[in-house]
TORPA-4810 file (N, C-alpha, C, O; in nm, 3 decimals):
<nodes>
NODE_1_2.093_-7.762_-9.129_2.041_-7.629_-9.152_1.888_-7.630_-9.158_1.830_-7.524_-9.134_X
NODE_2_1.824_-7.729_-9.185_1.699_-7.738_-9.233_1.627_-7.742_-9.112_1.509_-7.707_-9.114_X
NODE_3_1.712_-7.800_-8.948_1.640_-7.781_-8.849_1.639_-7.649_-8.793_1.544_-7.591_-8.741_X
NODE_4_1.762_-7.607_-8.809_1.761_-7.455_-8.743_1.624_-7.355_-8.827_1.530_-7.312_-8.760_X
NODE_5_1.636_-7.333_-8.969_1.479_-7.338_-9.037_1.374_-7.350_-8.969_1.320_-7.242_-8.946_X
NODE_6_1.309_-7.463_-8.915_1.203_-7.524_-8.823_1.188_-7.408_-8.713_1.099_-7.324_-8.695_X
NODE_7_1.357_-7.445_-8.621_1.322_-7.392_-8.488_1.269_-7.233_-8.535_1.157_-7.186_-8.514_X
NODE_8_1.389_-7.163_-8.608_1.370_-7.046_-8.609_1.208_-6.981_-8.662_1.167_-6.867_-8.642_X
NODE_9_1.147_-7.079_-8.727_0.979_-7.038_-8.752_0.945_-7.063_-8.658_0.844_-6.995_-8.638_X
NODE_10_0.971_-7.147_-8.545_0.875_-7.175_-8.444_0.925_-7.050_-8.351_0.843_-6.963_-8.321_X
NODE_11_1.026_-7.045_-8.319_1.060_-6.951_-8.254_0.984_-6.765_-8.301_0.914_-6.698_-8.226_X
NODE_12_1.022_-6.732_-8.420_0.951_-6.620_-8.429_0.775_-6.622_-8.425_0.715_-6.515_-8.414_X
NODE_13_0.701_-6.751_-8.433_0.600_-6.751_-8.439_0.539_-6.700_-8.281_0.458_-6.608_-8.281_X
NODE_14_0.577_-6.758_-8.158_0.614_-6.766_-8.068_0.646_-6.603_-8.010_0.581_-6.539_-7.928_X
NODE_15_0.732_-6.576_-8.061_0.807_-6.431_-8.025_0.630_-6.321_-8.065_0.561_-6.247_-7.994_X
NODE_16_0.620_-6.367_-8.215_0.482_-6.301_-8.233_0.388_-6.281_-8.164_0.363_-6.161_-8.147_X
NODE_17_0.298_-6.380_-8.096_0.215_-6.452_-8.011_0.247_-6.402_-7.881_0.150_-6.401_-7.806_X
NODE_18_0.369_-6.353_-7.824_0.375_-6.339_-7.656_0.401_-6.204_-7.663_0.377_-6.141_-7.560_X
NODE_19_0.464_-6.115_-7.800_0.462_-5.943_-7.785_0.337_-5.911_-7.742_0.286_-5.867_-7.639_X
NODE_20_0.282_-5.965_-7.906_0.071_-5.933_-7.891_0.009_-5.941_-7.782_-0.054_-5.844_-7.740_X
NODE_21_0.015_-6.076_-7.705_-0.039_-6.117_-7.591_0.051_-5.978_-7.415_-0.001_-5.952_-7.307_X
NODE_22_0.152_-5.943_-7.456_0.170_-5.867_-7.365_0.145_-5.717_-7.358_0.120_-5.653_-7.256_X
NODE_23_0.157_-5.667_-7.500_0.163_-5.545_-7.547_-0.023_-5.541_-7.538_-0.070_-5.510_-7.428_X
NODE_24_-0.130_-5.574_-7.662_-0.263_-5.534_-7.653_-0.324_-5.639_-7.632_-0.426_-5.644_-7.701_X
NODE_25_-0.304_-5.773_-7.535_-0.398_-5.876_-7.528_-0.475_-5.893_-7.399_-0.433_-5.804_-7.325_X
NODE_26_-0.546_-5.947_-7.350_-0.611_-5.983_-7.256_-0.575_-5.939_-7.094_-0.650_-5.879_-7.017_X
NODE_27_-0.434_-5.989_-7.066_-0.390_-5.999_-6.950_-0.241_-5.881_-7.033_-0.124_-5.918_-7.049_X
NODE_28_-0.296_-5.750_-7.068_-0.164_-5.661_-7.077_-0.124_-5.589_-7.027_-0.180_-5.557_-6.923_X
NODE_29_-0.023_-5.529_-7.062_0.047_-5.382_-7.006_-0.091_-5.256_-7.013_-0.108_-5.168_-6.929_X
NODE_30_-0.152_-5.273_-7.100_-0.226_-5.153_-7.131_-0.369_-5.182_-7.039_-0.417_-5.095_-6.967_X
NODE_31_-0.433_-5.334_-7.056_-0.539_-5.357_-6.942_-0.510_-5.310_-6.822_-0.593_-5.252_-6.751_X
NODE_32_-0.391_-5.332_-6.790_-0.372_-5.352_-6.636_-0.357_-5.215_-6.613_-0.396_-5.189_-6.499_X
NODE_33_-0.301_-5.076_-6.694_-0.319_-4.963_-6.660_-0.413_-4.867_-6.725_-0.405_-4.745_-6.739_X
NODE_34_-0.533_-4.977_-6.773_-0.712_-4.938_-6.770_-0.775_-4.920_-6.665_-0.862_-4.837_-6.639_X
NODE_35_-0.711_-5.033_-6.575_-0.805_-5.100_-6.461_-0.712_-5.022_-6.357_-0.775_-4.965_-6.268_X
NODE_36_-0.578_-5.010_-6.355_-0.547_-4.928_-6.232_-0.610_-4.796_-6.258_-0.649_-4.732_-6.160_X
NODE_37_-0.622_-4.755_-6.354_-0.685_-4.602_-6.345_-0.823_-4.598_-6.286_-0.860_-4.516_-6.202_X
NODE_38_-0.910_-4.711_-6.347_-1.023_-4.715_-6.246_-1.050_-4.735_-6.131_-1.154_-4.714_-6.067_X
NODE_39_-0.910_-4.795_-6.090_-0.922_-4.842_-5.965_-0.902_-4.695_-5.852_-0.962_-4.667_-5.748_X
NODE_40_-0.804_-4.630_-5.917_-0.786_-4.501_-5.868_-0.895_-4.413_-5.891_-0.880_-4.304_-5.835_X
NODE_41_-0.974_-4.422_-5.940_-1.140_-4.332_-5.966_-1.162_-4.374_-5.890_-1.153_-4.302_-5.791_X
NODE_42_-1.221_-4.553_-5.860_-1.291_-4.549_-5.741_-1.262_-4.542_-5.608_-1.343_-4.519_-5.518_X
NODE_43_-1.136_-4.564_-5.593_-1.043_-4.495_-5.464_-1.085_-4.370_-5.399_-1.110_-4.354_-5.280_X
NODE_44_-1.090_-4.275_-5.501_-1.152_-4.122_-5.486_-1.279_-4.088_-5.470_-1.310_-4.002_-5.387_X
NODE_45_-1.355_-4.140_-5.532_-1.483_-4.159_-5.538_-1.553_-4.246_-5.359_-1.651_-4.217_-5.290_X
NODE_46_-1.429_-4.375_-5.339_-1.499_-4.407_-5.167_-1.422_-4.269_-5.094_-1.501_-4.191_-5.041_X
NODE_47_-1.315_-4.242_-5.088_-1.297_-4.179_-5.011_-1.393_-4.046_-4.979_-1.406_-4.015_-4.861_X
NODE_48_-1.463_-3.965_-5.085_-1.557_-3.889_-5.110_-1.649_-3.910_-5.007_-1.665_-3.834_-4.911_X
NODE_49_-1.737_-4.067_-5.041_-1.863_-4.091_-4.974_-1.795_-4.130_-4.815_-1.878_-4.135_-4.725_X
NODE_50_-1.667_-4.156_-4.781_-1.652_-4.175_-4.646_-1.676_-4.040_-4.612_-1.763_-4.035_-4.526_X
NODE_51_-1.644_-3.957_-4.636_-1.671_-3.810_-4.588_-1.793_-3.783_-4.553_-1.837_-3.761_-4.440_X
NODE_52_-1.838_-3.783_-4.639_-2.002_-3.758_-4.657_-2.053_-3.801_-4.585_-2.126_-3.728_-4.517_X
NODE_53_-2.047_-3.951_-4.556_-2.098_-4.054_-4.442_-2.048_-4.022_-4.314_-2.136_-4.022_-4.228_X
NODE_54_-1.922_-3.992_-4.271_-1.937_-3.881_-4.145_-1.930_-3.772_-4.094_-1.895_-3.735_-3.981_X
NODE_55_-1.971_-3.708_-4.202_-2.067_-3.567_-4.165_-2.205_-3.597_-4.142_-2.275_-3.533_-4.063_X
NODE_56_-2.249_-3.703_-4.218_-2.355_-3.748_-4.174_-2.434_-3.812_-4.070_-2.553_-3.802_-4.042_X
NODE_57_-2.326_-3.888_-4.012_-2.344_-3.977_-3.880_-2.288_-3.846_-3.766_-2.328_-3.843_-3.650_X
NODE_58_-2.210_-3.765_-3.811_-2.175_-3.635_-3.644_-2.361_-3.519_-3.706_-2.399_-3.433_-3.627_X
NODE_59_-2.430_-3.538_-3.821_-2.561_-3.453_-3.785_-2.669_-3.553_-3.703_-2.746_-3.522_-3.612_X
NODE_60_-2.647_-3.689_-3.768_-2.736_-3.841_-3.707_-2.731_-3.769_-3.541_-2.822_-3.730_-3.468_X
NODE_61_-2.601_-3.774_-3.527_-2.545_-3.750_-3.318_-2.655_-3.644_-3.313_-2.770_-3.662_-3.271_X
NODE_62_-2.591_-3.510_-3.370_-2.633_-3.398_-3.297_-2.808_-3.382_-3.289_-2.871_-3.321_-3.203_X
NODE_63_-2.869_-3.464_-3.421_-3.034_-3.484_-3.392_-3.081_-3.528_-3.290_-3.166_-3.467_-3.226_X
NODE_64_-3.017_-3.685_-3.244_-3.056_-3.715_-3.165_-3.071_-3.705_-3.027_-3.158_-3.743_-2.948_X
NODE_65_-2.928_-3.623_-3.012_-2.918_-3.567_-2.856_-2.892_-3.406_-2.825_-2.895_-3.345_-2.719_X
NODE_66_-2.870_-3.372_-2.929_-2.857_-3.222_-2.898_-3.005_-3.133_-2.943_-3.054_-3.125_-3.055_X
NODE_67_-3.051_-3.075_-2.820_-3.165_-2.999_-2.817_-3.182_-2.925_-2.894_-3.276_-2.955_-2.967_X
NODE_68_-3.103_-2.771_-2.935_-3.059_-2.685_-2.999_-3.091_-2.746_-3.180_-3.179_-2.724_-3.263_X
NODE_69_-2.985_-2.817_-3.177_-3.006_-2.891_-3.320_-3.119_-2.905_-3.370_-3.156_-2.853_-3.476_X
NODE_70_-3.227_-3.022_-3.254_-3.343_-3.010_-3.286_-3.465_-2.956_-3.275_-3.577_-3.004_-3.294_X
NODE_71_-3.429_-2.850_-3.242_-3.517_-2.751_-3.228_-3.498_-2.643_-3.361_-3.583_-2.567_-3.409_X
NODE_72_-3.402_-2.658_-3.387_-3.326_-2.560_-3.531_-3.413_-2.586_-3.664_-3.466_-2.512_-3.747_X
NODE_73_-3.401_-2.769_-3.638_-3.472_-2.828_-3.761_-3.595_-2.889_-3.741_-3.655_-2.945_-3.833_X
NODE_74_-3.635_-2.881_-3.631_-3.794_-2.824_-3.618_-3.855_-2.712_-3.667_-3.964_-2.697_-3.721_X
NODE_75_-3.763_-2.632_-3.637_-3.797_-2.486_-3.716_-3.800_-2.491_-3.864_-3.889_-2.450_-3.939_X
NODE_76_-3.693_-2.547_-3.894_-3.709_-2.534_-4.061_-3.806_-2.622_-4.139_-3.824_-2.611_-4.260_X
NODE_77_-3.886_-2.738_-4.035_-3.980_-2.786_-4.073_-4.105_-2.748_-4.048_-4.204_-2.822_-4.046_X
NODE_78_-4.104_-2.624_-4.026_-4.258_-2.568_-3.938_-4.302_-2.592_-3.865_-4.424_-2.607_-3.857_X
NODE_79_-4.223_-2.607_-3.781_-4.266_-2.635_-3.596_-4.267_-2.520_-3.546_-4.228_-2.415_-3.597_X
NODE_80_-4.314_-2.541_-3.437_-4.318_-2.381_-3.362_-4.325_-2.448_-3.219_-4.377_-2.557_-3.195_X
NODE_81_-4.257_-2.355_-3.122_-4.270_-2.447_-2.951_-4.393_-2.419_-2.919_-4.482_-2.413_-3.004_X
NODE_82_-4.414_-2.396_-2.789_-4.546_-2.375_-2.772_-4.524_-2.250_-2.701_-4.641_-2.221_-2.678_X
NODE_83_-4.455_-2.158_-2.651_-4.409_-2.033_-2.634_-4.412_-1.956_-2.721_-4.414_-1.841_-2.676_X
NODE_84_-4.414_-1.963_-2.874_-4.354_-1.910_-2.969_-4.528_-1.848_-3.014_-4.630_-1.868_-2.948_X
NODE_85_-4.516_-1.777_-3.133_-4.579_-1.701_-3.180_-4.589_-1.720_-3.319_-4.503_-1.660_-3.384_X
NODE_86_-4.709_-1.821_-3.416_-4.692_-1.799_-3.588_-4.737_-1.707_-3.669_-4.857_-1.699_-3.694_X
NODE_87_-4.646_-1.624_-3.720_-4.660_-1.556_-3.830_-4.683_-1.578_-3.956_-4.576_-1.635_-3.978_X
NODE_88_-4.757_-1.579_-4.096_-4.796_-1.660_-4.184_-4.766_-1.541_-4.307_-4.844_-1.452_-4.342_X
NODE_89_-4.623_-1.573_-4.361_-4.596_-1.469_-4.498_-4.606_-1.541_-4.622_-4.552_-1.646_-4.659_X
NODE_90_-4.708_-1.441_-4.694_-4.694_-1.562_-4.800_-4.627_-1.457_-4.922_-4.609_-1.335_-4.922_X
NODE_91_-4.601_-1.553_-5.017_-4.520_-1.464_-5.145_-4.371_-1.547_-5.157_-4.304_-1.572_-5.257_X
NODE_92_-4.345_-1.583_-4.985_-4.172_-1.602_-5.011_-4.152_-1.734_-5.049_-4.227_-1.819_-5.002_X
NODE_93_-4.047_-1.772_-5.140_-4.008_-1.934_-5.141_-3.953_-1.997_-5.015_-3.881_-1.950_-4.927_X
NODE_94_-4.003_-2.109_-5.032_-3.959_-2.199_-4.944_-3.845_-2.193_-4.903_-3.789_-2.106_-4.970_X
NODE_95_-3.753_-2.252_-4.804_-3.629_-2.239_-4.747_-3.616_-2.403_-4.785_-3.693_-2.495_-4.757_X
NODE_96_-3.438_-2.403_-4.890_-3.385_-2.492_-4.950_-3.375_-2.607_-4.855_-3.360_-2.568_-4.739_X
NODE_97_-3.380_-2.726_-4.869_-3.305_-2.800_-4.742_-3.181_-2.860_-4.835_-3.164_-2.872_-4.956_X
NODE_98_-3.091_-2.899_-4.697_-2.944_-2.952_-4.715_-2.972_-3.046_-4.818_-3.073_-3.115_-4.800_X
NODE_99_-2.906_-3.066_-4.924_-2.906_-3.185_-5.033_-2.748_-3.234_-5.072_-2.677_-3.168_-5.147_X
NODE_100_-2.706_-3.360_-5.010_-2.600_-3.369_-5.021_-2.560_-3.451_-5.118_-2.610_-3.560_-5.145_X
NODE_101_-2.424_-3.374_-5.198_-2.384_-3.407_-5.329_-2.279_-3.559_-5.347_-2.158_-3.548_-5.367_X
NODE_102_-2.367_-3.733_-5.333_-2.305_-3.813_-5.321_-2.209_-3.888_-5.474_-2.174_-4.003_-5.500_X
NODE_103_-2.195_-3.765_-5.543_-2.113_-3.817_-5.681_-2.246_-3.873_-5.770_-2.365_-3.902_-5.773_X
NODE_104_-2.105_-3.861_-5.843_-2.210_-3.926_-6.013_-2.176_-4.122_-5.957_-2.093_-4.165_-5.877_X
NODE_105_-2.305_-4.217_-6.060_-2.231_-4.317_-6.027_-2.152_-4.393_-6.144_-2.164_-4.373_-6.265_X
NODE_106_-2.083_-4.470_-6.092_-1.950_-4.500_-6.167_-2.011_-4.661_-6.225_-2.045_-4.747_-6.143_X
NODE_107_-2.018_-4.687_-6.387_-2.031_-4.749_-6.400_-1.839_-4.863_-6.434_-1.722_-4.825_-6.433_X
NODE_108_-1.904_-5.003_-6.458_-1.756_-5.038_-6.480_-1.751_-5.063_-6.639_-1.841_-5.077_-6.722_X
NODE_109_-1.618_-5.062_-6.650_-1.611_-5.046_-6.821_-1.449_-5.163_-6.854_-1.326_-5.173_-6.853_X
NODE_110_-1.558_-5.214_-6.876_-1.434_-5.368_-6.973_-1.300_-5.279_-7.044_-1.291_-5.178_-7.115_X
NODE_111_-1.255_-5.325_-7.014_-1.082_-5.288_-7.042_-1.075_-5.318_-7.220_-1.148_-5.416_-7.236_X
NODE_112_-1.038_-5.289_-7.311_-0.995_-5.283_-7.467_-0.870_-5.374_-7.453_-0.764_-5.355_-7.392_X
NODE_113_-0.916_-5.483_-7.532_-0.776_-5.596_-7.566_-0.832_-5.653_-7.737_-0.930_-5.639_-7.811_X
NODE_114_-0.725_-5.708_-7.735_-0.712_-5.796_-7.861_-0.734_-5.942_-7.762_-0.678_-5.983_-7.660_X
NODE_115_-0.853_-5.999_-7.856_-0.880_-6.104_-7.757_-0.769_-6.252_-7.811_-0.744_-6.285_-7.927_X
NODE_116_-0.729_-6.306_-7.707_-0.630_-6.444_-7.744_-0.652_-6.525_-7.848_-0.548_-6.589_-7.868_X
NODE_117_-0.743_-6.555_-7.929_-0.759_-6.621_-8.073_-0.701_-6.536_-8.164_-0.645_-6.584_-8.263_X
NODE_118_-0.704_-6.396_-8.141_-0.677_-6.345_-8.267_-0.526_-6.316_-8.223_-0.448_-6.313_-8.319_X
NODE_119_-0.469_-6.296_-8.099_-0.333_-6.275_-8.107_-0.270_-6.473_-8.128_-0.165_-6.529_-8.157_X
NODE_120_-0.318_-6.486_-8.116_-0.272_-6.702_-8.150_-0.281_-6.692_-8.329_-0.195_-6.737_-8.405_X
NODE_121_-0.396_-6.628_-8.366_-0.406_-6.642_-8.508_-0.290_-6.542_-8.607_-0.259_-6.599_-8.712_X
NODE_122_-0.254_-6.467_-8.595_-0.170_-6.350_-8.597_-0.033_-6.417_-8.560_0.047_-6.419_-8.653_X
NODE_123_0.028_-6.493_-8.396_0.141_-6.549_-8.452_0.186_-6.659_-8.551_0.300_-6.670_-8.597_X
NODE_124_0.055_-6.757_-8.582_0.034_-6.856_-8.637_0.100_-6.781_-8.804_0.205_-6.793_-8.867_X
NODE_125_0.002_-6.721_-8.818_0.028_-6.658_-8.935_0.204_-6.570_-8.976_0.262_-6.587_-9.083_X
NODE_126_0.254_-6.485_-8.869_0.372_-6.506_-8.855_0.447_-6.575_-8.896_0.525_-6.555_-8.989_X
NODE_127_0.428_-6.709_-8.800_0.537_-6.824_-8.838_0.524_-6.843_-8.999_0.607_-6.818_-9.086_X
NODE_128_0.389_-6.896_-9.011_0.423_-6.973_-9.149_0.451_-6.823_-9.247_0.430_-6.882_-9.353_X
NODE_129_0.474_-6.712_-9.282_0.529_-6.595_-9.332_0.663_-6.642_-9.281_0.713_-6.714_-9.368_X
NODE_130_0.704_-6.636_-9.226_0.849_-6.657_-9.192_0.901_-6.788_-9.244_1.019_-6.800_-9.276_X
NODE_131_0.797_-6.903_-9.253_0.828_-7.003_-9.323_0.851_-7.022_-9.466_0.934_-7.092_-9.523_X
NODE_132_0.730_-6.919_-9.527_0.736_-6.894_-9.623_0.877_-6.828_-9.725_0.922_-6.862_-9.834_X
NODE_133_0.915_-6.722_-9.628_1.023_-6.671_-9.682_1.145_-6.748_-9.658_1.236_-6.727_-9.738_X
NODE_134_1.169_-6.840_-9.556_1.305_-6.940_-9.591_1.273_-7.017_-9.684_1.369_-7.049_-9.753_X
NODE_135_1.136_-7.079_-9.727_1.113_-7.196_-9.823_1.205_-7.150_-9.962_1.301_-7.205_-10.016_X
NODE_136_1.134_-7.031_-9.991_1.086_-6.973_-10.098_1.272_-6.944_-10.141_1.328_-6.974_-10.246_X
NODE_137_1.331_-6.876_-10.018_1.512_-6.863_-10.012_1.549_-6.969_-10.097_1.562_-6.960_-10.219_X
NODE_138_1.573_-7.128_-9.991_1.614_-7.239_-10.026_1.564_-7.283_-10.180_1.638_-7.330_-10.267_X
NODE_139_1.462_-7.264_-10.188_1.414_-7.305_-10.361_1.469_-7.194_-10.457_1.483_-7.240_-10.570_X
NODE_140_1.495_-7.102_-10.450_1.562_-6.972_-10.512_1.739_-7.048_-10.495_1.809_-7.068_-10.595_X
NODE_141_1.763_-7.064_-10.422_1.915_-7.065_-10.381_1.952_-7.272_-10.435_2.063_-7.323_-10.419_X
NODE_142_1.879_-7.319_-10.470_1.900_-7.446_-10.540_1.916_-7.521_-10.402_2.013_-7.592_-10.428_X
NODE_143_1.880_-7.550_-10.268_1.904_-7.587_-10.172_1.759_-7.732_-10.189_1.787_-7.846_-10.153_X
NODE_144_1.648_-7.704_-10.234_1.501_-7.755_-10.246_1.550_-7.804_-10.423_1.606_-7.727_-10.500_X
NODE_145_1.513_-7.936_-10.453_1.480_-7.961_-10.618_1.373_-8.025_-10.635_1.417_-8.092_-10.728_X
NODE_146_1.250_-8.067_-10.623_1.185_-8.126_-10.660_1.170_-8.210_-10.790_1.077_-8.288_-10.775_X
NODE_147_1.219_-8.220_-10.895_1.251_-8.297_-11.014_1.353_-8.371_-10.947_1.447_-8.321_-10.885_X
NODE_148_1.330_-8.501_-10.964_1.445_-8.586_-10.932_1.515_-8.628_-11.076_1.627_-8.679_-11.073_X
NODE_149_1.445_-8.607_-11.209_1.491_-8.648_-11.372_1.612_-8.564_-11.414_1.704_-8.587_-11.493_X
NODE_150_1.576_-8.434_-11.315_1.614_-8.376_-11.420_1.823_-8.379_-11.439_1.915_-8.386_-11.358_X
NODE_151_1.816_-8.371_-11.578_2.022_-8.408_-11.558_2.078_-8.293_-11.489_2.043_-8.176_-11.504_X
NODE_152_2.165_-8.335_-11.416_2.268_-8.246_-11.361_2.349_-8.206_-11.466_2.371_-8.270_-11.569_X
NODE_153_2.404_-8.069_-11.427_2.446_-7.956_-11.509_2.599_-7.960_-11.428_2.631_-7.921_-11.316_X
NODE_154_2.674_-8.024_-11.536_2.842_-8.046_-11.565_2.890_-7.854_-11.546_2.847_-7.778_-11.632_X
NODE_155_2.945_-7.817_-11.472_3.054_-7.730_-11.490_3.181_-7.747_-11.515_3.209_-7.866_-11.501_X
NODE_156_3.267_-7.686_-11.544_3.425_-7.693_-11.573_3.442_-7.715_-11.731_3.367_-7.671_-11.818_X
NODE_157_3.542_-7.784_-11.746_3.588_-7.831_-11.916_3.522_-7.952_-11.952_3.507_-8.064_-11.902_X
NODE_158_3.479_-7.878_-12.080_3.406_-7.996_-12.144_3.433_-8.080_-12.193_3.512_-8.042_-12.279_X
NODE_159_3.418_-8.215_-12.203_3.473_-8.304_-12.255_3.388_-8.401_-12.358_3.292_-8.471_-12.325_X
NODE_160_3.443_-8.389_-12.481_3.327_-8.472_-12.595_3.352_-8.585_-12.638_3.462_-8.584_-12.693_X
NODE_161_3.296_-8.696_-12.640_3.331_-8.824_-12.717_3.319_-8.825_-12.852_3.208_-8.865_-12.888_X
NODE_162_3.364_-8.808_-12.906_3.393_-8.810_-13.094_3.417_-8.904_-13.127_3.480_-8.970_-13.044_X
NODE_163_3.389_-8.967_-13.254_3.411_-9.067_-13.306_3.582_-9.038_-13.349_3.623_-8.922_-13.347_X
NODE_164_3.663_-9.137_-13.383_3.762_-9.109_-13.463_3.747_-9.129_-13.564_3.679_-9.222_-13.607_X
NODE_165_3.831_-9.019_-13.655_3.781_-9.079_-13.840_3.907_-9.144_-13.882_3.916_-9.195_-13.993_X
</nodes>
């Protein structure tokens, strides 16, 4: 019995140590759906700037080879052809240019665990609690004696040596 004792502290110590470690530790259930969620932010976040990036590369095209285009944004930079005619108004604001909205940026953010010493320290502590309470059983339950003097305690009928008179 005294080994089953052993195993069974080692065993719940153990059992302690691999919940912790799966439930809030390092490599857990809960890290791993920290990090998939970020991973899915930044999923959304490239797909965003792929967009962006080719709308950007079909205006890149149309600058470079389409006349119209650049003549449009010649205009909006104060060009004038040489046909044309400048008029000079003043009072009005400027004309906005395109400013394109490439997201906020995403910093990365360490995942929340219970780091592995303290879930090791925590089953450690476990076990010997669990050790504690079979010790403590067996010494309660007369199983443990430490006095080796002390006399054993006769049950049943008593029997007395008397002198005869």
């Amino acid at each position: 019995m005294k080994r089953a004792k052993y195993l069974f502290t080692i065993i719940s110590a153990t059992l302690a140590y691999v919940l912790l470690s799966v439930t809030v530790g390092q490599n857990s259930i809960k890290c791993f759906n920290q990090m998939e969620e970020q991973r899915r932010i930044i999923s959304k976040r490239t797909d965003d700037i792929q967009n962006i990036n080719s709308e950007l590369q079909l205006e890149l095209t149309a600058l470079q080879f389409d006349k119209a285009v650049i003549a449009a944004y010649a205009r909006r930079l104060d060009y004038v052809s040489d046909d044309e005619k400048l008029v000079k108004i003043t009072g009005l604001k400027p004309a906005q240019t395109a400013l394109y909205d490439t997201g906020t940026v995403l910093r990365h953010e360490e995942p929340e665990f219970l780091p592995e010493k303290y879930c090791k320290m925590i089953g450690l502590f476990f076990g010997f609690l669990t050790f504690m309470v079979l010790f403590l059983y067996d010494l309660n339950s007369g199983n443990i004696v430490f006095d080796k003097n002390k006399k054993p305690i006769v049950t049943g009928v008593p029997v007395y040596d008397l002198p005869q008179i």
